[in-house]
C-alpha positions in Angstrom: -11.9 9.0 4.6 -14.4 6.4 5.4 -13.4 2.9 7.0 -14.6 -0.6 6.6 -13.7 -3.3 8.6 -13.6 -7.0 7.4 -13.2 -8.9 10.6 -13.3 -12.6 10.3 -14.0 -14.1 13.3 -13.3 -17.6 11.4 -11.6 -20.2 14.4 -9.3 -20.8 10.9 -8.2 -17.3 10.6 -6.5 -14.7 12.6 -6.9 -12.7 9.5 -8.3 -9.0 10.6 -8.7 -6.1 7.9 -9.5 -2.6 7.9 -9.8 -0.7 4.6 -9.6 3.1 3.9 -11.4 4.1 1.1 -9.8 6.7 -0.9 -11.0 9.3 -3.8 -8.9 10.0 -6.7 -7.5 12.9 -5.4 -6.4 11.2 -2.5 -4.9 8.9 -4.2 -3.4 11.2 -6.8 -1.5 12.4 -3.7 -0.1 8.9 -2.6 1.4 8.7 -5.8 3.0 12.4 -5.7 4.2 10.7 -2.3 5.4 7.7 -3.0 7.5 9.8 -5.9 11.2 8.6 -5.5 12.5 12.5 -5.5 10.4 12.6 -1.8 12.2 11.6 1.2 12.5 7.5 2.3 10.4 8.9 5.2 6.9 10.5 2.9 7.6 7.3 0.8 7.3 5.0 4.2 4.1 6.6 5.2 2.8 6.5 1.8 3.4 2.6 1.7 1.5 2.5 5.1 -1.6 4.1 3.3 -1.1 1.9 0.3 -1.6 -1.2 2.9 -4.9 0.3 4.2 -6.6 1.1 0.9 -8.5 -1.7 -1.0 -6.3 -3.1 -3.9 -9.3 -2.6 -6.5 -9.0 1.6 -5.8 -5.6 1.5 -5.9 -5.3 -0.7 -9.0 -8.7 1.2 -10.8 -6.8 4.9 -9.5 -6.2 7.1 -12.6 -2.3 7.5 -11.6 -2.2 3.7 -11.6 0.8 3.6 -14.5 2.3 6.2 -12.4 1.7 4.4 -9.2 3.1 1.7 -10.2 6.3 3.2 -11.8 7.7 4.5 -8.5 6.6 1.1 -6.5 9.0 -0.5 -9.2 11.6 2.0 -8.6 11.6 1.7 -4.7 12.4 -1.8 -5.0 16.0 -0.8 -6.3 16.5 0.9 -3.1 19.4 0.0 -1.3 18.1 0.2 2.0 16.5 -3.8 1.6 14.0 -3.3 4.5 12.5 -0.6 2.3 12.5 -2.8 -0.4 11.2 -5.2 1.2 8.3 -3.1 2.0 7.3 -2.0 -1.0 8.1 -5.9 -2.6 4.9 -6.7 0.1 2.7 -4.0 -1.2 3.2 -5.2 -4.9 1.9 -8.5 -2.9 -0.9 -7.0 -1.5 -2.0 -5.5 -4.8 -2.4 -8.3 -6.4 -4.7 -10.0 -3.6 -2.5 -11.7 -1.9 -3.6 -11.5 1.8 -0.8 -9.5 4.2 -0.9 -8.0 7.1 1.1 -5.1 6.6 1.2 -4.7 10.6 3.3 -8.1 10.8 5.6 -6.9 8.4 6.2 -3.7 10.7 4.8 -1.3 7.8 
């Protein structure tokens, strides 16, 4: 994995993020991961890694239909502080700036 940090230092903004890069094969195994047959557990840590990859690789990943299939599916899950995890990655993806370390992801 390789890192980039995008610390802004702005007197405006707290805002602090750290990106991990991921190939396609990497990614091809958050999805596999994030599959709703895994336990809540996988699936958790899998959202955590969703939060530190760019939105572009995740939303440019081959299993992106996939991807986003089992994200959609979470959000039925009963247990609504999962939910609400995964309702704040949806967020993320589409650019809307989190951090998924207030949220206790």
């Amino acid at each position: 994995n390789s890192y980039y940090a995008d610390n802004c230092s702005d007197s405006d903004s707290s805002f602090n993020q750290s990106y991990t890069f991921m190939n396609q094969e990497q990614l091809q195994l958050l999805v596999e991961r994030l599959d709703p047959a895994q336990p809540k557990e996988v699936r958790q840590e899998a959202i955590q890694t969703l939060c530190s990859a760019p939105p572009s690789d995740i939303l440019n990943c081959e299993s992106w239909s996939t991807l986003r299939k089992h994200l959609a599916t979470a959000l039925l899950d009963p247990d609504a502080s999962f939910s609400v995890k995964i309702l704040i990655s949806f967020l993320f993806l589409t650019n809307i700036s989190i951090d998924c370390n207030l949220y206790n992801i």
